[in-house]
C-alpha angles and dihedrals in degrees: 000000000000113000133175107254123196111212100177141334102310095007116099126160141199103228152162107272142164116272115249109257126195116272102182137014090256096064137106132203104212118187107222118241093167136006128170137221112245124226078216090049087061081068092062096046105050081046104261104131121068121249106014105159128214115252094042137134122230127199131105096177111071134127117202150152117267103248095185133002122215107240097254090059112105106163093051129062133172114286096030119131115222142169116222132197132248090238120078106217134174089208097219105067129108091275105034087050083061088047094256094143091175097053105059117150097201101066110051133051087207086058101143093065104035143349127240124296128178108252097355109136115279084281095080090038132279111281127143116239132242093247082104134088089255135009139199110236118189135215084027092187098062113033111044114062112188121264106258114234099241095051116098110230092243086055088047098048093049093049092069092069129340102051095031084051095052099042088056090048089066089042086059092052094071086221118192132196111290095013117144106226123183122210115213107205126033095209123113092294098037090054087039088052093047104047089047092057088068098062082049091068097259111173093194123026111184118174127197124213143146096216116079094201090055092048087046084058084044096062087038105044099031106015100232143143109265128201121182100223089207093067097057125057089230129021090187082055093052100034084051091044085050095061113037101279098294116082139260118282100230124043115179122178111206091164107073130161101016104041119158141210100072108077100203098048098048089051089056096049115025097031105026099025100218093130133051088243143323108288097204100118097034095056083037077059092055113042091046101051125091126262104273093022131144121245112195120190126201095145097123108249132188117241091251126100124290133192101250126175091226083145088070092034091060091039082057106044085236109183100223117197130170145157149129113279115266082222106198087046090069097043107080080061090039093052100056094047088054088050096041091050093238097121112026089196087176090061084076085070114117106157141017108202123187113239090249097070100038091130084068086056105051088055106046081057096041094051096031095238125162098021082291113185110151117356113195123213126234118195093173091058095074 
């Protein structure tokens, strides 16, 4: 089969590769029909995340038809669409008993730090992506849900991260009726965050970015204020100066480990790689939120340390929560905005890219090229 191939921080390649075969009865083989490139992809491409080996295939966003079932699988058979999500779960663990999809201790030798996720470094496992022409997809019975008739694929496809993620971002938030919440971050998560904030009864929803044609997509997919933090000398000041003096209720980072707009912090993570990113948003989370306030984090971070201002987060009382979305928990909710209309996850779609020139790809997002927001990846175009 072709398969994206990573040969180094910035090197990636399209190649010949083995097809995927079945390793236990409760895998599936899915052929890829679409398949996304991850803001938190871009991590492993420019080098951030530890053990990421070269010859692997990244991608933890894909959709597909199941091509061959393992013979333990009894919800799945040959010719079915599905969607799958980014975490790799048993389904039956202590923490997947307690719907913490993400935290599963039965898929990743590394399972104190982190569960298993498709194409994400050695650290979370091992597992070859979905940016390939097929992909093996374990515990077949309990990841993948079939596509309902009536779902587009691009909604289907963003719903097994971005928007999911997003979506969980504002859960985490514990947002009520009236609160102000800012969004740090205007990518895929951070408009998916924002536009979620709203159907959990925001009252103000402000997002911070650097990129103007990010913010633009901000007013016009999530309706939301919008401030470019490199045209003020402090974006705490101003967001302080925006709501009374206080803070807003609600701070949720959706940039993570290579945050800009400190120098010196985003030298020492994302070029020197003596942190475990760069902590910018997340202590511009902190320090404008209100006493009291929630930070929620779902900027992607290495397990390293970061610089993190936890002294003003305890003087506060800051509620910080934080995880990786347990993907298929959001998606019965999720379901029923995207058939109601309410969230149009596939109007974050800039850019469909064949497999073949997914190097393109790759740079276009990572240098934010094109008005590029969320570029899809389509194996069948070559």
């Amino acid at each position: 089969m072709r398969a994206m191939v990573y040969r180094g921080p910035y090197r990636i390649r399209v190649e010949d590769k083995p097809r995927p075969v079945l390793e236990h009865p409760n895998d599936a083989i899915v052929k890829v029909t679409r398949a996304a490139i991850c803001g938190s992809d871009l991590h492993l491409y420019h080098g951030m995340m530890p053990d990421t080996r070269v010859g692997m295939t990244f991608g933890h966003e894909f959709i597909g038809v199941v091509d061959e079932v393992g013979p333990s699988v009894r919800t799945l058979q040959a010719g079915d669409r599905v969607m799958v999500p980014f975490n790799i779960f048993c389904g039956t663990c202590y923490f997947c008993a307690r719907g913490l999809y993400a935290n599963c201790h039965n898929v990743n030798p590394n399972a104190t730090a982190v569960g298993g996720i498709y194409g994400y470094s050695h650290t979370c496992g091992g597992y070859d992506g979905g940016q390939a022409e097929y992909v093996r997809v374990p515990f077949a019975d309990v990841g993948p849900e079939l596509i309902p008739e009536w779902m587009d694929d691009e909604d289907a496809v963003l719903l097994t991260d971005a928007v999911a993620t997003g979506y969980f971002g504002a859960q985490l938030g514990d947002i009520v009726e009236g609160d102000v919440v800012v969004v740090f971050g205007a990518g895929p998560v951070g408009l998916s965050a924002a536009a979620s904030a709203w159907l959990m009864g925001a009252g103000r929803v402000i997002v911070i970015d650097h990129l103007d044609y990010r913010l633009a997509k901000a007013r016009s997919f999530a309706h939301a204020e919008t401030y470019n933090f490199t045209e003020h000398a402090d974006i705490v000041v101003l967001l302080k100066k925006l709501t009374d003096h206080l803070g807003a209720d609600v701070a949720i980072d959706a940039v993570g480990a290579e945050a800009d707009g400190n120098l010196l912090q985003h030298i020492t993570s994302a070029k020197l790689k003596l942190q475990g990113g760069s902590p910018i948003a997340l202590n511009w989370a902190i320090d404008s939120v209100r006493k009291g306030g929630a930070v929620s984090v779902m900027g992607a971070y290495g397990p390293m340390f970061s610089a993190v201002k936890f002294g003003d987060a305890m003087n506060k009382g800051l509620t910080l929560r934080m995880n990786q979305c347990p993907v298929k928990r959001q998606w019965p909710r999720l379901f029923e905005h995207v058939r109601n209309g309410y969230l149009k996850p596939r109007d974050l779609v800039t850019h469909r890219i064949p497999l073949e020139h997914i190097a393109e790809g790759y740079h276009l997002f990572s240098a934010k090229l094109d008005g590029c927001i969320k570029p899809l990846i389509v194996p069948s175009a070559a």
